[in-house]
Backbone as ProteinMPNN parsed JSONL, in Angstrom:
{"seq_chain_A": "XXXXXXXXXXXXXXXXXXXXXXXXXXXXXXXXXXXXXXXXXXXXXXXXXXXXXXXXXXXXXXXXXXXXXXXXXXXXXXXXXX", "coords_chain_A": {"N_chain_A": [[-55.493, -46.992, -9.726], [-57.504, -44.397, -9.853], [-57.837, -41.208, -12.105], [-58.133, -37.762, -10.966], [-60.27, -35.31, -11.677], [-60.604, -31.758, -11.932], [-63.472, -30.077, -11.986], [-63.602, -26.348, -13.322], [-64.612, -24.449, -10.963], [-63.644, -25.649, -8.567], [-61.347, -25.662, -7.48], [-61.194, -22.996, -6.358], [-63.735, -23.05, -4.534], [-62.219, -24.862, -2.776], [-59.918, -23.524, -1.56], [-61.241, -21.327, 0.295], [-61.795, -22.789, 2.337], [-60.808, -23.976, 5.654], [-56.997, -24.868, 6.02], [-56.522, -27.253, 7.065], [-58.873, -28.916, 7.192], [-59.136, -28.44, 4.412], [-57.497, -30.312, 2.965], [-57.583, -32.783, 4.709], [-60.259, -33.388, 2.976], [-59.093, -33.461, 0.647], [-57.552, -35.497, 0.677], [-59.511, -37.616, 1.549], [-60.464, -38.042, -0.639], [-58.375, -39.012, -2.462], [-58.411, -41.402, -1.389], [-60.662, -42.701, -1.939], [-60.018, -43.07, -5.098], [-58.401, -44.649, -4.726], [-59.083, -46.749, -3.039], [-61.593, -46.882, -3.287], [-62.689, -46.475, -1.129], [-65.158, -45.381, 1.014], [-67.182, -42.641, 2.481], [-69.932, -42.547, 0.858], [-72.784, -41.794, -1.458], [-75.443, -42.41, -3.739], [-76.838, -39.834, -5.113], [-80.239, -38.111, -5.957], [-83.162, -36.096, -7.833], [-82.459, -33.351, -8.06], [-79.639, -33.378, -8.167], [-79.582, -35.838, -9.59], [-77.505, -38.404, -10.703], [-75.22, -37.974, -10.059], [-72.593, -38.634, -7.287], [-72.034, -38.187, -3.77], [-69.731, -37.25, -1.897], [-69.077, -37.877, 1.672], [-67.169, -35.813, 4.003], [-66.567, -35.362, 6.861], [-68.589, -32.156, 7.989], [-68.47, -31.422, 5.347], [-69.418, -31.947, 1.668], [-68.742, -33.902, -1.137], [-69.345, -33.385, -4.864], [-69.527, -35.819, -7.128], [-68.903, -37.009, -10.001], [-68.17, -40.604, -11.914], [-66.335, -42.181, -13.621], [-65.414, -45.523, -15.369], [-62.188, -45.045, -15.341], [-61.741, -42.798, -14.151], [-62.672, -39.927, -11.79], [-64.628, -37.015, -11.823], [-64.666, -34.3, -10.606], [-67.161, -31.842, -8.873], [-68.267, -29.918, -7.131], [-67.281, -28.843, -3.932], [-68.041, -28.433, -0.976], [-69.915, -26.728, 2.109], [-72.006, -28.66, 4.15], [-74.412, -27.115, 4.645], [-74.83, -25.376, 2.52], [-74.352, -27.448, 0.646], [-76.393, -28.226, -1.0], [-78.211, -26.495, -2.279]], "CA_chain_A": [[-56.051, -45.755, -9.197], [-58.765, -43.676, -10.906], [-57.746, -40.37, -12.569], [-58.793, -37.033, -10.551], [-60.315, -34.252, -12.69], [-61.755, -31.011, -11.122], [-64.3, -28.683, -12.691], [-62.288, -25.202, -12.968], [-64.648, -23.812, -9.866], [-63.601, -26.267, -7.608], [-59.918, -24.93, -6.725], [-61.639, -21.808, -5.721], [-63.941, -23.401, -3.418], [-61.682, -25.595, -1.942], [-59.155, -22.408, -1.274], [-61.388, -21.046, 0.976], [-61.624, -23.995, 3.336], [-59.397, -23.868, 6.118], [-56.436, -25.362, 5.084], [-56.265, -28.497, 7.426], [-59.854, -29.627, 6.011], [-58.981, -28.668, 2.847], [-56.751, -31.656, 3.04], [-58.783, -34.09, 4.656], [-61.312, -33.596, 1.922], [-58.101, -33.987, -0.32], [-56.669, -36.797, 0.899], [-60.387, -38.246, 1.118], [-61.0, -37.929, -2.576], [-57.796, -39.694, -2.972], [-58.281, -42.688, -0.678], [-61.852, -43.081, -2.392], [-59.908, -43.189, -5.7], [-57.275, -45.648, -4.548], [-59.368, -48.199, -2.929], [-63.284, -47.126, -3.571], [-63.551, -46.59, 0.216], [-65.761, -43.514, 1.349], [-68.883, -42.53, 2.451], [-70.58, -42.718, -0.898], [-73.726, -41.912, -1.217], [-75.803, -41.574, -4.791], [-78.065, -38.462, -5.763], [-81.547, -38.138, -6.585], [-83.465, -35.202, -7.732], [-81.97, -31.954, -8.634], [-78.681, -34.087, -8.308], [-79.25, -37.179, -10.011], [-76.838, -38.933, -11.025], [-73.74, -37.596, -9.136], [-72.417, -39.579, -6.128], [-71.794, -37.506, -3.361], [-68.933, -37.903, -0.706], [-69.264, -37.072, 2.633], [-66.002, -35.441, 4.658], [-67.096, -34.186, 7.685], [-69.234, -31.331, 7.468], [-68.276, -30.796, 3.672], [-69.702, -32.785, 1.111], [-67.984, -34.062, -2.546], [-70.088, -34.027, -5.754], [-68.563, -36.014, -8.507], [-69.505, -38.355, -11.395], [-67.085, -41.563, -11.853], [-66.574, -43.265, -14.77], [-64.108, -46.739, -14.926], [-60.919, -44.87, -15.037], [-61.507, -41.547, -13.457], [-63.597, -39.38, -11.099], [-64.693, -35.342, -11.965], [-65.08, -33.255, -8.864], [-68.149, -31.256, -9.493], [-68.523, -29.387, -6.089], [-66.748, -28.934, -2.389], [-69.521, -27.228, -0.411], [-70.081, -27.161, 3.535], [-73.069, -29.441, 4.243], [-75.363, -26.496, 4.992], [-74.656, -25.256, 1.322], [-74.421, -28.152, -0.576], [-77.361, -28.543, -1.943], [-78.942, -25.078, -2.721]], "C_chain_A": [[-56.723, -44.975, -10.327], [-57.972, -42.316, -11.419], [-58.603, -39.137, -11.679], [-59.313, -35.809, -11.738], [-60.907, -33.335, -11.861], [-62.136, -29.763, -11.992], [-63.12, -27.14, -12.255], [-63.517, -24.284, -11.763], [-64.328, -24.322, -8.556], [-62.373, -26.256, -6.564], [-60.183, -23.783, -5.907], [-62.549, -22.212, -4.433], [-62.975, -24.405, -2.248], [-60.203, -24.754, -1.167], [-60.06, -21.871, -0.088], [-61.995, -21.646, 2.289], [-60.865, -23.81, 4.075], [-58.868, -24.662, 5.902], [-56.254, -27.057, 5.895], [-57.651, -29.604, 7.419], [-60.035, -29.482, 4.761], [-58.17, -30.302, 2.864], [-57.058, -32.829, 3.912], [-59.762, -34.305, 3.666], [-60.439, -34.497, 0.75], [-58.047, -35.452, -0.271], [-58.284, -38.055, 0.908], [-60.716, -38.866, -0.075], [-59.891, -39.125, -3.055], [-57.768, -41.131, -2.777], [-59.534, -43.507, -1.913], [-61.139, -43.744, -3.879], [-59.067, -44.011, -6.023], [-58.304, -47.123, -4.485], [-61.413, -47.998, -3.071], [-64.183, -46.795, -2.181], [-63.79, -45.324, 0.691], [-67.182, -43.452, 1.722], [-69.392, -41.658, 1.603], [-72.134, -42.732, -0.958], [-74.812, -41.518, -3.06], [-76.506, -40.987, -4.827], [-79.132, -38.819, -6.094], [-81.939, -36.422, -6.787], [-82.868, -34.153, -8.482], [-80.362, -32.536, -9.097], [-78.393, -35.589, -8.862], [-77.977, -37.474, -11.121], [-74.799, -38.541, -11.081], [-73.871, -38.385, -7.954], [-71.842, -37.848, -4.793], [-70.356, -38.672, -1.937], [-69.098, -37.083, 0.402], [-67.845, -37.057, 3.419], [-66.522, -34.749, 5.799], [-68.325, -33.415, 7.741], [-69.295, -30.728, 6.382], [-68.52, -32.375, 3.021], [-69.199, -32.949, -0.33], [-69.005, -34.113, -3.36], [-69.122, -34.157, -6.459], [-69.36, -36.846, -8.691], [-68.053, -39.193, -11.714], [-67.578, -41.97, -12.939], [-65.209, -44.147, -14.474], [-62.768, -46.096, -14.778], [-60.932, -43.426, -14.684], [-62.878, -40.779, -12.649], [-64.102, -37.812, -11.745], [-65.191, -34.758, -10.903], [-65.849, -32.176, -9.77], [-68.036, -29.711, -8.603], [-67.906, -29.684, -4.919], [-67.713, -27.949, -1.976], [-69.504, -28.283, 1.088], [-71.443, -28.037, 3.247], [-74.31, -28.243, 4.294], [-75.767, -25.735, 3.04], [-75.079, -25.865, -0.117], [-75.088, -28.653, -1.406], [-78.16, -27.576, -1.984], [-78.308, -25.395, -3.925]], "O_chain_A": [[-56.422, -45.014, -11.52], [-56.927, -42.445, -10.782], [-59.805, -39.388, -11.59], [-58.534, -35.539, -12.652], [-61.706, -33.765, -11.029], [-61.469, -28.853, -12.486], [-62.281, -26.962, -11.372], [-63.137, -23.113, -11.727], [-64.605, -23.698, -7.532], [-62.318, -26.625, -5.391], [-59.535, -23.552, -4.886], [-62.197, -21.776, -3.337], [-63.204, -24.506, -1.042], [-59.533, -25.346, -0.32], [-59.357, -22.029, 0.911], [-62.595, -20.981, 3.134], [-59.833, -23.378, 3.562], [-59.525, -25.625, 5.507], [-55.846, -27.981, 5.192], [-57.543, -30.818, 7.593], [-60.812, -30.111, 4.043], [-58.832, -31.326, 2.698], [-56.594, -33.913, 3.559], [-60.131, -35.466, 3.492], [-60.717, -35.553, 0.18], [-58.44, -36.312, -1.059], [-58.191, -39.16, 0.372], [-61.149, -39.987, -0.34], [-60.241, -40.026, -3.817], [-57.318, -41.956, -3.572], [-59.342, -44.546, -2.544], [-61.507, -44.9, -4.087], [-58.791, -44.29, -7.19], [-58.393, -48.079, -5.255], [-62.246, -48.896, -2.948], [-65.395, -46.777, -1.965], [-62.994, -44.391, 0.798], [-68.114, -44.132, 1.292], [-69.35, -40.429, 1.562], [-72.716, -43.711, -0.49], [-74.808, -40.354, -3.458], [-77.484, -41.62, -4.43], [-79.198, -39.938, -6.602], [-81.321, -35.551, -6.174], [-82.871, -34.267, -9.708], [-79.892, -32.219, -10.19], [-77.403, -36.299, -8.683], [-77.675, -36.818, -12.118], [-73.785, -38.754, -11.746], [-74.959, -38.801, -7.556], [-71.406, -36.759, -5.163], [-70.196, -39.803, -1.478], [-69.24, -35.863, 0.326], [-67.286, -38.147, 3.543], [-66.903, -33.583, 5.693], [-69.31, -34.114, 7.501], [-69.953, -29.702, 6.208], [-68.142, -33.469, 3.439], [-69.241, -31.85, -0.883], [-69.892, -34.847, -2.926], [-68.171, -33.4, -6.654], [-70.24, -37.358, -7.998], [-66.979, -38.594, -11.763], [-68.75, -42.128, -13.28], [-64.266, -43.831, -13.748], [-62.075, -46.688, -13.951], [-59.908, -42.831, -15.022], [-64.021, -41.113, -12.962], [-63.238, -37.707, -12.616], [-66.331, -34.94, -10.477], [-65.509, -31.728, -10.865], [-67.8, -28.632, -9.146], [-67.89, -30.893, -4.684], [-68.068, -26.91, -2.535], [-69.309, -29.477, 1.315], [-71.889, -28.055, 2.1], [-75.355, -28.71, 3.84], [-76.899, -25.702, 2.558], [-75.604, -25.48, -1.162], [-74.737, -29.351, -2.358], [-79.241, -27.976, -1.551], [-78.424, -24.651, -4.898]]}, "name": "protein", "num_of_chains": 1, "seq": "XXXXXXXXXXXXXXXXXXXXXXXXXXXXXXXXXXXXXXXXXXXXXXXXXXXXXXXXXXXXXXXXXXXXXXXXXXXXXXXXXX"}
């Protein structure tokens, strides 16, 4: 299993989530980091070279390297890319 890391604004956004998709996002992030499986999608543009995950209507940015992930961003879909 990969290592989670999260940028220090990313507790704050993910606090004001309600709390039973806060934890689908969670538990997303973790599955992804167990077995790789997620809807994974990579960046271009303003976002290159972040992978994004999609949860729903909330989307993950992070950057992976071989033994760990960094959570960049939790942002609704309407958000997440401004």
């Amino acid at each position: 299993m990969k290592k989670i890391h999260f940028e220090p604004s990313v507790p704050a956004e993910i606090r004001v989530i309600p709390q039973h998709i806060a934890m689908t996002i969670l538990e997303a992030i973790h599955r992804y980091a167990e077995t790789g499986v997620g809807r994974i999608k990579p960046l271009s543009g303003e976002f290159e070279g972040f992978l994004r995950l999609r949860v729903g209507n909330h989307r993950v940015f992070f950057k992976e390297t071989e033994d760990s992930i960094v959570i960049h961003r939790v942002r609704d879909r309407r958000e997440a890319y401004r």
